[in-house]
N, C-alpha and C positions, 0 to 999 in steps of 0.2 A: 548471398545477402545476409544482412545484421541486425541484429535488432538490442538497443539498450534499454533495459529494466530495472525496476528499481522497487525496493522491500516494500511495504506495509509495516504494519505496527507488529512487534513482538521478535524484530531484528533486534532490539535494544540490547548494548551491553556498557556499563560503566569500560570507560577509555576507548571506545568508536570513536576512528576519526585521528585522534589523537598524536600517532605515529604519520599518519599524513602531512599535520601539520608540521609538522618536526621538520620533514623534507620538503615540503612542497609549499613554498612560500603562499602561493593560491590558495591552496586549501585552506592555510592559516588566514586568509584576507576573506573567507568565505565562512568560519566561523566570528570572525569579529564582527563583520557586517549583519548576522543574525544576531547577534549579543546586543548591537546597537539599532534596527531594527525594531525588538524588541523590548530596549529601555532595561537589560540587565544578562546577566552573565554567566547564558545557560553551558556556553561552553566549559564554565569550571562547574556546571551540575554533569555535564557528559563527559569530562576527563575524571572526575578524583570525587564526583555524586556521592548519593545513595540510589541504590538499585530500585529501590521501594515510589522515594522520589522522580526518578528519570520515568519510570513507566507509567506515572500519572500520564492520563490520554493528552492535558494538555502542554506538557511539555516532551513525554516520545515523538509526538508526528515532528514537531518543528524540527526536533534532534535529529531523527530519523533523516530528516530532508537536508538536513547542513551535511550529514555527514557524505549522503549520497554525493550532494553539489561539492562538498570538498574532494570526495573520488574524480570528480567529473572536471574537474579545472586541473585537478592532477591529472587526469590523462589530457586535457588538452598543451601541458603547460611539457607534454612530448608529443608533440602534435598530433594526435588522436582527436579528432572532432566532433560536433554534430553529422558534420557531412559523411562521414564512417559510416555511418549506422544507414538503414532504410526505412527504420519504425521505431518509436519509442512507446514504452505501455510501464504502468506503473502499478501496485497490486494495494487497492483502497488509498491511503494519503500518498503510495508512490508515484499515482498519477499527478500530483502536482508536481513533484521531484522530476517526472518524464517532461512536463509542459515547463518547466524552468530552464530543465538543460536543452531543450529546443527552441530558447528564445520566447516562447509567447507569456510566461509571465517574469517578472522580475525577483532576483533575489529577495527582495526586501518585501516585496508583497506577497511574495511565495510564505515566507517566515508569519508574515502577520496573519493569513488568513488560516495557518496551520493552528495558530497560537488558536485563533476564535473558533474552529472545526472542532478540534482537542475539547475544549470547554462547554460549547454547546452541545457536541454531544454527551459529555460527561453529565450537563443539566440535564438533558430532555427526559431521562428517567431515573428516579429518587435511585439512591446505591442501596443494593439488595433486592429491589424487583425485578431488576433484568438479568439473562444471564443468556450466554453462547455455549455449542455443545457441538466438539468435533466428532462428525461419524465416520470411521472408516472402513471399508470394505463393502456399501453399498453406492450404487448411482444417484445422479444428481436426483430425479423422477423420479424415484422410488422415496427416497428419504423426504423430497416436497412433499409428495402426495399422504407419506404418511402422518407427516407434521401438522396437514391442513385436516387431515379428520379426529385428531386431538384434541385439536385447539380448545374447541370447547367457545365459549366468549372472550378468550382471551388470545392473544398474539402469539406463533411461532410458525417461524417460516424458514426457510434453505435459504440462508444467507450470500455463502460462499461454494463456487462451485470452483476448486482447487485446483485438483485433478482428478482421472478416473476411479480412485478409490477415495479423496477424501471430500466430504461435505460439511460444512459448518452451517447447524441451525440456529435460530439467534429469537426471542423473545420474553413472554414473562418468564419467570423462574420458573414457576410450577408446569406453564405448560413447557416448557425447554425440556424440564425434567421428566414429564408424560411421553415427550417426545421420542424421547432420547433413549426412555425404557423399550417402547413399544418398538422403536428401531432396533435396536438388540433383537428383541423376539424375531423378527422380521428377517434376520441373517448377517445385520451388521459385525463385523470384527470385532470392533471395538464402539463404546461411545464415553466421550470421556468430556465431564463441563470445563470447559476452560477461565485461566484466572482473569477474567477483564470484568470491569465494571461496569459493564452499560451493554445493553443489547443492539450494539452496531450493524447495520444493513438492516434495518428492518425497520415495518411502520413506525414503531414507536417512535423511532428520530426524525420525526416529522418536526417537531420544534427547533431540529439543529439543522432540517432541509432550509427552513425558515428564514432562518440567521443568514445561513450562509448563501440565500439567494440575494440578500438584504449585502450583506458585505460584496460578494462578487459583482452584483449591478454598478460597485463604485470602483470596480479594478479594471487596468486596460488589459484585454487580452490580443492579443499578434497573433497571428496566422504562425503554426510549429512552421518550425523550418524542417522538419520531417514528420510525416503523418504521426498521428496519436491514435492508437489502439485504444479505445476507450473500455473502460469495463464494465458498464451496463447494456452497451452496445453489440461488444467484443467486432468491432469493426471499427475502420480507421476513418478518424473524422480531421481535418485540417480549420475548416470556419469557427471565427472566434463565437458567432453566437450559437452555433451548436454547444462546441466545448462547453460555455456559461452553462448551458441549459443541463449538459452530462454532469457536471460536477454537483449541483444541485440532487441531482434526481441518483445520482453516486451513495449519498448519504442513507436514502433510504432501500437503495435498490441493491440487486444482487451483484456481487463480485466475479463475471462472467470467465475465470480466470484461464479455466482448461479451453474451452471453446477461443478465447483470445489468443493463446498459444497456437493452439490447432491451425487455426485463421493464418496467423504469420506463419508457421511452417508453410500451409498449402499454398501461400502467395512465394514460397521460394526462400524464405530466411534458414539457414544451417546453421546458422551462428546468433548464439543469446548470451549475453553480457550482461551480468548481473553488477551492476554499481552500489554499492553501499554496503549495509552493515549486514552480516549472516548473511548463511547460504541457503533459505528457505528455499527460495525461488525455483536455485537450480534445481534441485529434488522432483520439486514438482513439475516441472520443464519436461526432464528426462522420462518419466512418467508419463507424462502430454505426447511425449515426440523423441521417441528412443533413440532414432536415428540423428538428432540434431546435436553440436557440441556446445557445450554450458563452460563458460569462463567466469570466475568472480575477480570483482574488482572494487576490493576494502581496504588493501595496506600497500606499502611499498613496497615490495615483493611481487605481489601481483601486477602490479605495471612493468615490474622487470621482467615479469616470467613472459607477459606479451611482447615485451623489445627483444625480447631474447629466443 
């Protein structure tokens, strides 16, 4: 069994995609279509950018997602399909990327709601009150529990539960940083703040849960044509009013990443195809599920290495 995946934010790199385009006529009609979609021409921000610019939240996700969909039309366009696969699961905005290349949302609406995700959560908290804090070397339970007796009055919570050694905590600055300390003490590895501006998975993006329940109520969504591992669930959901309601409660909820893996292993998948940009995923795969094989699929090359 197979399952294809797809990055989250901080795959980004100036010329993702790129070389795809070059060969894969697809690909190329898959970042035009986001360029027009959009009303402007982020593909010349994710060919020949600035690095500073592309990782703005609200133009990474849509990038992040053209580039996967231009991976994903280039493996179709050597007939690698949907139907390949058993499961698709996506790691925070890659779960739109997973429900795009399984049919149930549209290119075009995939791009537009990325665009308003990016930006609302970017609003919901002033830049410099929030911050995220990756902790390595303790368990998901151990690094919650400690976050929550921190807190104090203010916010911080286990955002991200990766894999077995890493956890990302996400709220105000100060408590992240109480957090983050006291995790150390505790026998963390390492705990290191990460560069993003806005405290993503966590209460505070209640305002961008908001938004984005407000824009999804006006998208159609389709039944995947292969189940969706969700990440707040980490179980596979197929009904579009579910999906609506995960995507929503996505925003502020945990990234159930390692348990999602786990999940598709135990149901029998040996094979994980990472589609898009960076090889985050696999790492953390391999770690989830040692015994499972990690393929990426970002350049041309990589679909050769699969025909080959």
């Amino acid at each position: 069994m197979r399952a294809f995946v797809f990055p989250g934010q901080g795959a980004q790199t100036i010329g993702m995609g790129r070389e795809l385009a070059e060969v894969y006529p697809a690909a190329r009609d898959v970042f035009a279509q986001v360029d027009e979609a959009l009303g402007e021409k982020l593909s010349d921000l994710i060919w020949t950018g600035d690095i500073d610019t592309l990782t703005l939240t609200r133009n990474a996700q849509p990038a992040l997602m053209a580039t996967s969909m231009a991976a994903f039309r280039a493996l179709e366009s050597e007939g690698i399909t949907i139907a390949d696969a058993n499961f698709v699961a996506g790691h925070s905005l890659g779960e739109y990327s997973a429900l795009c290349a399984a049919g149930s949302l549209t290119l075009e609406d995939t791009a537009r709601l990325l665009r308003l995700r990016g930006q609302a959560m970017q609003e919901a908290v002033p830049v410099g009150q929030g911050a995220m804090a990756a902790i390595l070397g303790l368990d998901f339970a151990t690094v919650d529990r400690i976050a929550r007796e921190v807190a104090g009055d203010e916010v911080v919570q286990a955002a991200n539960d990766n894999d077995p050694g890493q956890v990302v905590i996400s709220g105000h600055k100060a408590a992240v940083e109480r957090a983050a300390a006291a995790i150390k003490e505790a026998g963390a590895k390492r705990a290191l703040m990460l560069p993003v501006s806005a405290p993503f998975h966590s209460v505070l993006m209640q305002p961008a849960a908001a938004a984005m329940a407000e824009a999804l109520a006006g998208v159609d969504i389709q039944p995947p044509a292969v189940p969706l591992v969700a990440n707040v669930r980490a179980e596979a959901v197929t009904e579009p009013g579910a999906i609506r309601r995960l995507l929503v409660e996505q925003v502020t909820g945990t990234v159930r990443w390692r348990e999602s893996i786990a999940n598709m292993a135990g149901a029998g998948v040996v094979e994980f195809w990472e589609i898009g940009a960076g090889k985050a995923l696999g790492g953390m795969i391999k770690r989830i599920a040692k015994d499972v094989t990690v393929r990426n699929v970002g350049a041309p090359a990589d679909i050769a290495a699969l025909k080959g």
